[in-house]
C-alpha positions in Angstrom: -8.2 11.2 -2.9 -6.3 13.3 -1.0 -3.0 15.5 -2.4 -1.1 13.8 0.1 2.8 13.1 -1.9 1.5 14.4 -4.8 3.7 16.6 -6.9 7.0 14.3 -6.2 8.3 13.3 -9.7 7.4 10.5 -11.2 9.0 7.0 -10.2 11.8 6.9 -12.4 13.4 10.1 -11.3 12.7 9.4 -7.5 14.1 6.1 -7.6 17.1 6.8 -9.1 17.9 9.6 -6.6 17.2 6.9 -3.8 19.2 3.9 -5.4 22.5 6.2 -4.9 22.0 6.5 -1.1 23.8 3.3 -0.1 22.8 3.8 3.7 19.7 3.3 3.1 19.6 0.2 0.3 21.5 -1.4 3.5 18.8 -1.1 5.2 16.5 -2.2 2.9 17.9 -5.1 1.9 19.1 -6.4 5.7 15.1 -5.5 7.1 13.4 -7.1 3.9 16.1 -10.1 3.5 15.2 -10.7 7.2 11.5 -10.4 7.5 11.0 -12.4 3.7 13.1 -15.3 5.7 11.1 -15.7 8.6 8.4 -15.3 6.7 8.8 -18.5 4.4 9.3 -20.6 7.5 6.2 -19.5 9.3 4.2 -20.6 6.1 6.0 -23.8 5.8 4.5 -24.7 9.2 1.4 -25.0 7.7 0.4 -28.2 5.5 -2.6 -26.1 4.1 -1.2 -22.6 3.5 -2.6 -23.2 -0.1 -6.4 -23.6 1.0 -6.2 -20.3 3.5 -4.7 -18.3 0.6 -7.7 -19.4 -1.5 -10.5 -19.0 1.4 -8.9 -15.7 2.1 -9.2 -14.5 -1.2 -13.2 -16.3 -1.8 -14.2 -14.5 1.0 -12.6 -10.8 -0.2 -14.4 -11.5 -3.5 -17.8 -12.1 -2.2 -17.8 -9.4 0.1 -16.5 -7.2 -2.8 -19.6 -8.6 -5.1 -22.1 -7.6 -2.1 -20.3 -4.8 -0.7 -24.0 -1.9 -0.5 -25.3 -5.2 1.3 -22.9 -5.8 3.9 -22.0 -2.4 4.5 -25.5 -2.1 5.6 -25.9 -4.8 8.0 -22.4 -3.4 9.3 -23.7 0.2 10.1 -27.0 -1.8 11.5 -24.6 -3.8 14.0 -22.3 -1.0 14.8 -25.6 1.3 15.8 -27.5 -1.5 17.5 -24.0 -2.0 19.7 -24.1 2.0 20.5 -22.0 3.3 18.2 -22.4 5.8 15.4 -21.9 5.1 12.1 -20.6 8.3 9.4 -19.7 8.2 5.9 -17.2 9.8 3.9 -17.1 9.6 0.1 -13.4 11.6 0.2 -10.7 12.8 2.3 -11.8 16.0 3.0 -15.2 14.7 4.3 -13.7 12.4 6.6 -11.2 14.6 8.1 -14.2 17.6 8.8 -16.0 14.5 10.2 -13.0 13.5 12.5 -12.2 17.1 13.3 -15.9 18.1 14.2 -15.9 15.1 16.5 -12.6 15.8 18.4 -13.2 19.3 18.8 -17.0 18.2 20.4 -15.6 16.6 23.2 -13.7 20.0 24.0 -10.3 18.4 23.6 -7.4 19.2 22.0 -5.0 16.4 21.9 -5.8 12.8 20.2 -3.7 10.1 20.9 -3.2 7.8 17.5 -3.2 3.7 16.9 -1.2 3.2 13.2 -3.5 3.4 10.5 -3.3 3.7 6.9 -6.2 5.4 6.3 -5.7 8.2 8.0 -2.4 8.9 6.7 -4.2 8.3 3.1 -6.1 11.2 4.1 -3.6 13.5 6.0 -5.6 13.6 9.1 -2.8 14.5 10.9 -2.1 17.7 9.6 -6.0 18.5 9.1 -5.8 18.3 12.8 -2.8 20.5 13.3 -4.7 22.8 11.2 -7.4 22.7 13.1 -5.3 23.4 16.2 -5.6 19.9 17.4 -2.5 17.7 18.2 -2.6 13.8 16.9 0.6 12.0 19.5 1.4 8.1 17.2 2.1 5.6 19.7 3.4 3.3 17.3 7.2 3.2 18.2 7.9 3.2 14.3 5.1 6.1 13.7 6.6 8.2 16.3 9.6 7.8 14.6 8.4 9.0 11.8 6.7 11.9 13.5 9.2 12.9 15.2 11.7 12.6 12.5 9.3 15.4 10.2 9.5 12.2 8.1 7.1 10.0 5.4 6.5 6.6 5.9 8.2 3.8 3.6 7.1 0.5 4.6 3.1 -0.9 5.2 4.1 -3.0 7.9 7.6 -1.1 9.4 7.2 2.5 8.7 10.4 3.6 9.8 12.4 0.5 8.0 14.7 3.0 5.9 15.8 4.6 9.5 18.9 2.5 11.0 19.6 2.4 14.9 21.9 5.4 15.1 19.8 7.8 12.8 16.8 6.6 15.4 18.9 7.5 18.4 19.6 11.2 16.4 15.8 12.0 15.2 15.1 11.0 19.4 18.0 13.4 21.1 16.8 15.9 18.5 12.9 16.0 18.9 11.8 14.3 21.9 12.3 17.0 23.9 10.2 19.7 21.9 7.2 17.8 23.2 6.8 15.3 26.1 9.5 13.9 27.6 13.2 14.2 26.6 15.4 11.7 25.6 17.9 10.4 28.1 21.2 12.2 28.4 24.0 9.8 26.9 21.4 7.6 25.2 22.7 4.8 22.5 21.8 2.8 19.8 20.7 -0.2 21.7 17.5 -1.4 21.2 15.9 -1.8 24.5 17.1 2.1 25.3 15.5 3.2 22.4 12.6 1.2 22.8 12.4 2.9 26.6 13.3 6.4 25.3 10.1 6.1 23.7 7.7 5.0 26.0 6.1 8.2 26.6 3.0 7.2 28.3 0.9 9.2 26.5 -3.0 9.7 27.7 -5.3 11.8 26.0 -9.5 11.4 26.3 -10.0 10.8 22.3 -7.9 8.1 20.0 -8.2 7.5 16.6 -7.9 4.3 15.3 -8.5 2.0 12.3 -9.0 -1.6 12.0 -7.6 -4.4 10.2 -11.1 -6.2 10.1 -14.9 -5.1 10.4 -17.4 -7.9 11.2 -20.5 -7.2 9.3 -22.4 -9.5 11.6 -21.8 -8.3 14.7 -20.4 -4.8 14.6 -17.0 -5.9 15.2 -13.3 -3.9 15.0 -10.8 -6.1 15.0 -6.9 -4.3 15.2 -4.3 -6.5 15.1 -0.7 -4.7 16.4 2.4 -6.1 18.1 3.7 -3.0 20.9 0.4 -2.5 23.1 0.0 0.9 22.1 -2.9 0.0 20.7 -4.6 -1.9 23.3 -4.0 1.5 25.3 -5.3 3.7 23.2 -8.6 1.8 22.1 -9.4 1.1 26.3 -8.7 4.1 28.3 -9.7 7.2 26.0 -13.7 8.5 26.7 -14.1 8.7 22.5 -12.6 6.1 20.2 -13.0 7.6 16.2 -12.2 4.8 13.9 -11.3 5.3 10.4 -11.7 2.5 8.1 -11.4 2.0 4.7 -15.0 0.1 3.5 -13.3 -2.7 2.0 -12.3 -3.9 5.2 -15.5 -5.3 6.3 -15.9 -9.4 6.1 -19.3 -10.9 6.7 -19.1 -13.0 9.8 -17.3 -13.1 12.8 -16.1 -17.1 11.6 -14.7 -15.4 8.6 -11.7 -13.9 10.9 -10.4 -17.9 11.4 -8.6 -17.2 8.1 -7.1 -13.8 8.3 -5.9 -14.7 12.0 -3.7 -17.0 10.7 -2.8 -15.8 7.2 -2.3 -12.3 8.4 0.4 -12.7 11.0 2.4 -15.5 9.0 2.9 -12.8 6.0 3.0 -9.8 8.2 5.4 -10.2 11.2 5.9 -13.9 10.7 4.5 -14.9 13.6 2.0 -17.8 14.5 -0.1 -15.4 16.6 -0.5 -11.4 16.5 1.2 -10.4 20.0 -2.2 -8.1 20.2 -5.5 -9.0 18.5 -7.7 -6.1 20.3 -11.6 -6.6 19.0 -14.7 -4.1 20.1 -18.0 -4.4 19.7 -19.9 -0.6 19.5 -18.9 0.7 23.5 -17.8 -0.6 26.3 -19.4 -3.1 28.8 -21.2 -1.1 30.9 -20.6 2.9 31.4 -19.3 2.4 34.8 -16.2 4.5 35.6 -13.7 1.5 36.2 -15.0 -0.2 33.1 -12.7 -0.6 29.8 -14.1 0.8 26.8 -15.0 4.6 25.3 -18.1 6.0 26.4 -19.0 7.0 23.1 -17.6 5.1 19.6 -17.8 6.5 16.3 -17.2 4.4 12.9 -15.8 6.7 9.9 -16.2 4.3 6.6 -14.2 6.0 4.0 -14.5 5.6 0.3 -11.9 7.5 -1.1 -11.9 5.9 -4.7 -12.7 2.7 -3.4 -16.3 2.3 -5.5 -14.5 3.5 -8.4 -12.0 0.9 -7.9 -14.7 -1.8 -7.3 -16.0 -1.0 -10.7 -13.3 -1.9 -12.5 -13.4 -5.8 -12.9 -9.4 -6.2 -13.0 -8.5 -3.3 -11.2 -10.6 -4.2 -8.3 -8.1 -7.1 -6.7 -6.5 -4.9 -5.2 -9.4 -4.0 -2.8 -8.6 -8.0 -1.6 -5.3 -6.9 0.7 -4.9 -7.2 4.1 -2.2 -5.1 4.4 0.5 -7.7 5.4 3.4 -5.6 2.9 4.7 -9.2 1.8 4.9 -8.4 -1.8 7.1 -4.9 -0.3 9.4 -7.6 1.3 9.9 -9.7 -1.8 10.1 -7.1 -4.6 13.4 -6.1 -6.0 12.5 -2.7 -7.1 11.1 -2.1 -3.7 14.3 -3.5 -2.0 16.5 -0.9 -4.0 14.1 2.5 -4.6 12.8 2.1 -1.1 9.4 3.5 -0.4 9.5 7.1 -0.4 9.6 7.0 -4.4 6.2 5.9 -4.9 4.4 8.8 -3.6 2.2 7.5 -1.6 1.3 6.2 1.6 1.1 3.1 -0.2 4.1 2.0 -1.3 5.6 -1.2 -3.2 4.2 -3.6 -5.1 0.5 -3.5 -3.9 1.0 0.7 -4.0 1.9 0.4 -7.7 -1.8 -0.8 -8.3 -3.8 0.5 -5.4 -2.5 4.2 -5.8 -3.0 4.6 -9.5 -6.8 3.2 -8.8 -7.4 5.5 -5.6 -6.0 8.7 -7.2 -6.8 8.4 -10.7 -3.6 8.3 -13.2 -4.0 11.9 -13.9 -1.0 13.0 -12.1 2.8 12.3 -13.6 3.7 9.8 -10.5 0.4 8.1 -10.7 0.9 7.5 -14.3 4.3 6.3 -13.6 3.7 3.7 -10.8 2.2 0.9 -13.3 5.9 0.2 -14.3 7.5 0.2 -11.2 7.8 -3.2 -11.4 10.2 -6.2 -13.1 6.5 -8.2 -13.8 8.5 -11.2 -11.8 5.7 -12.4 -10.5 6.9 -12.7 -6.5 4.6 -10.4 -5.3 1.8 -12.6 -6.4 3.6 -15.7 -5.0 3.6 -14.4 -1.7 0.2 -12.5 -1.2 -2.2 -14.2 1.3 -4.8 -13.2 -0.9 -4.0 -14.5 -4.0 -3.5 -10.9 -5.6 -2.6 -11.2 -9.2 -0.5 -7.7 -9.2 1.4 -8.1 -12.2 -1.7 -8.7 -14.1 -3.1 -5.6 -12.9 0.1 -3.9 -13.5 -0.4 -4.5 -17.1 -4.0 -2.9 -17.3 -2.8 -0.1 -15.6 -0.5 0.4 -18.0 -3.0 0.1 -20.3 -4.8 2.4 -19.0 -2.0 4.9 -18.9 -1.0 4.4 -22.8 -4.6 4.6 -24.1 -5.6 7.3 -21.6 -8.8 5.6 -20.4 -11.1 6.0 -18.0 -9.7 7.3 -14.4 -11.3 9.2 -11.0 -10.9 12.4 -10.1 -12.3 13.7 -6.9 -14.6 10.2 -7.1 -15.7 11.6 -10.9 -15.1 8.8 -13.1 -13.5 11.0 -16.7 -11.5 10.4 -19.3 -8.1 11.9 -20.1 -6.1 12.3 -23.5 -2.9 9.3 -23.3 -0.6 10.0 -21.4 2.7 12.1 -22.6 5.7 10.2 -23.6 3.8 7.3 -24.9 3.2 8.7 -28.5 6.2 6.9 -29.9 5.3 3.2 -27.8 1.9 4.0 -29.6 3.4 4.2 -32.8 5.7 1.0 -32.4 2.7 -0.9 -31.4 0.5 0.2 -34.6 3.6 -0.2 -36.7 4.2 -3.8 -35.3 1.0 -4.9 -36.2 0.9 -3.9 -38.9 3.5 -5.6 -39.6 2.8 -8.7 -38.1 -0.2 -8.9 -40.3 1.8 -9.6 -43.7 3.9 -12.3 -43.1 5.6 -11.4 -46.8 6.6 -7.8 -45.1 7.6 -9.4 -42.1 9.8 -12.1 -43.9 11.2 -9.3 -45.9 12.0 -7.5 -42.7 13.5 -10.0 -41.5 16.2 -10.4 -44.0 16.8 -6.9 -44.3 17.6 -6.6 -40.5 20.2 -9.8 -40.9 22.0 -8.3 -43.3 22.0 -4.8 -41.8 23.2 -6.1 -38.5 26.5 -4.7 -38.4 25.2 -1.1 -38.9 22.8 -2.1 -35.5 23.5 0.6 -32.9 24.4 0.5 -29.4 21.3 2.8 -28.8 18.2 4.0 -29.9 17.6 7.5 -30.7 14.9 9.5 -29.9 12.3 8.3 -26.8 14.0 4.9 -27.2 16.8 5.8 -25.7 15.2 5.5 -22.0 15.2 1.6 -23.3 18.7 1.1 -23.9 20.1 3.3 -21.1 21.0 0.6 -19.1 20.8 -1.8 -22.2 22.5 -3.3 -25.3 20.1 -3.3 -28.7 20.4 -6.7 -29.6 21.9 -8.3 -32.4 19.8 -9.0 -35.1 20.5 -13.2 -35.7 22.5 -14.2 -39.4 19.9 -15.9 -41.0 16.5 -15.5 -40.2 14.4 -18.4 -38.4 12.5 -19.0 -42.0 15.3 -19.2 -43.9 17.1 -21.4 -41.8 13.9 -23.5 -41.7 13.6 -23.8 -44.8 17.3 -24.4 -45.7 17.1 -27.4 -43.0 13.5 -28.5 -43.0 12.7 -28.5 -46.4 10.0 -26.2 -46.4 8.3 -22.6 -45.5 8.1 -21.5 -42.2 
């Protein structure tokens, strides 16, 4: 996977620089206290929410289980509907791939519909490099652009960026390229929101695509501004960068994810823009929508590593809604800049890791960003159990098991700063093995209790930073069962 936000420090350290900027847990907590609400009341319109969250995830599974096969019939559909079909097993072979194809046409400028994966892979600034300029038209992507700025939310990208600091980053920037912002411009929504329509046209977009139909070639984008509708219609070349596990078999299969999607997304009934293609346009006529040419761009990434992994691979299930960013407390305070990634939150913490490999110090980190409540797994439209793969991630992490490098599947030594968890977890069971030692233990801890200390020394004092040790009880639970009960515990 790409280099993209790696060497940050690791979660804990980034966090706690971003929980003491109270601007911005404002803004957190009004945009995800806001979006979570609306959110719960578009669900509860639906009497079987339940059976969609369960269809939605049947169908991710199966496709997962048969992924060669309908992968396949996708590249067969897409090529039969004149398009051309490339794959990428990393970053760096999709973004040559991309960059060969831009600079073919004999263009230089690309206009851009959000996607994920290509900020996974830092086409952007492969482009730059390659003296090509990528314009977002995504209001909140151009705020980020033009702000010299890093995502932090799946679904609202600019979400830690309040109304004035907008109106700042658009006085500042806009007019270094395209047009410049109004003189005496304010904070108001709509004169933001027309500051920024730019109009941008360019011959070549890039896209991705929420959806690919295996069965008939299909790219389905789902966005709520119109930008994308632009962008996939009037440029000559559409490039399309999708992760592979985004394809679902047949066109029917959409019924689900049409309605789940929205609901736990924007928390709407209906996307304001569901935009779907099929190979080119209708006919190569010069009034006619469509691209004259269409390339697909399926990108691995460490996704086959991921799909190995029989726990692990849930993650490959999500739609990208960011409800688990919108319900998670650790999100809500840290923000998403702290995870390093382009993924951030709850479904980051496990999808990152997987992608990347746990090699790196955030990587290895991002397994315990997280309570283990259990809300992002409440919410997910897919039924993604994250705190279960949470724990084998951590797992993973302590033991130093098997992780992907450059889509090389090694193994590493454990990870440092877990010798001493290591070391309470072999003494523990030991322990918990001979129940006379642990009964002895027991008492000696009762009737040491008033030498307990307020913290642990050593590595354990991480644990009781922001805790109290507790107090060992009086008596232990044996002796007071057998005092009362009349017999051994």
């Amino acid at each position: 996977m790409t280099a993209t936000h790696l060497g940050m420090p690791a979660f804990p350290p980034a966090a706690r620089q971003a929980v003491r900027d109270e601007v911005l847990r404002a803004n957190l907590r009004r945009a995800t206290h806001t979006i979570r609400d609306k959110r719960a009341r578009a669900v509860a319109e639906l009497e079987d929410w339940d059976r969609l969250r369960a269809d939605g995830k049947a169908v991710k599974d199966h496709t997962l289980r048969r992924l060669d096969h309908y992968l396949l019939r996708l590249e067969a559909a897409v090529t039969a509907a004149g398009g051309t079909v490339h794959w990428a097993a990393d970053a760096a072979e999709a973004n040559r791939i991309v960059t060969a194809l831009v600079l073919a046409t004999g263009e230089r400028e690309v206009v851009k519909v959000k996607s994920m994966a290509t900020q996974e892979i830092g086409l952007n600034e492969a482009l730059e490099a390659a003296g090509i300029a990528a314009y977002e038209t995504d209001l909140a992507e151009l705020i980020v652009q033009l702000g010299h700025d890093r995502p932090s939310h799946i679904l609202v990208p600019a979400i830690h960026r309040n109304r004035a600091e907008i109106r700042d980053v658009f006085l500042a920037e806009m007019g270094r390229w395209g047009r410049p912002a109004p003189d005496g411009l304010g904070d108001d929504p709509r004169e933001l929101a027309e500051a920024a329509r730019l109009h941008l046209r360019a011959k070549v977009a890039v896209s991705g695509a929420n959806f690919m139909v295996a069965e008939t070639g299909t790219m389905v984008v789902f966005e709520s501004e119109g930008n994308g509708r632009m962008c996939l219609t009037l440029p000559e070349t559409l490039i399309s960068v999708v992760g592979i596990e985004k394809v679902v078999p047949t066109f029917r299969d959409l019924e689900i994810f049409l309605q789940t999607l929205p609901r736990s997304s924007t928390a709407e009934r209906m996307n304001p823009y569901t935009t779907m293609w099929t190979g080119l346009g209708p006919s190569k006529g010069a009034d006619d929508d469509g691209p004259a040419a269409f390339h697909l761009v399926l990108l691995d990434n460490g996704r086959t590593d991921t799909l190995a992994d029989e726990i692990g691979r849930q993650a490959l299930r999500c739609i990208r809604c960011s409800a688990c960013l919108n319900v998670c407390p650790v999100y809500e305070r840290a923000g998403g800049h702290a995870y390093g990634s382009v993924y951030p939150g709850p479904i980051g913490a496990i999808l990152s890791p997987q992608l990347r490999g746990t090699g790196s110090e955030i990587d290895a980190s991002l397994p315990y960003a997280s309570t283990l409540c259990g809300a992002c797994y409440e919410v997910c439209p897919v039924a993604i159990d994250i705190p279960e793969v949470l724990l084998h991630l951590r797992e993973r992490v302590v033991q130093g098991g098997p992780v992907t490098r450059e889509g090389i599947r090694v193994r590493i030594r454990p990870a440092r700063g877990h010798t001493a968890e290591r070391a309470a977890m072999r003494a523990a069971r030991l322990l918990l093995e001979r129940p006379g030692a642990l009964r002895a233990g027991e008492r000696l801890l009762s009737r040491a209790r008033r030498l307990r200390p307020r913290r642990l020394p050593g590595p354990g004092r991480a644990w009781t930073d922001s805790r109290d040790l507790p107090l060992p009880p009086e008596e232990p639970f044996r002796d007071w069962w057998a005092r009362e009960r009349g017999g051994r515990a």
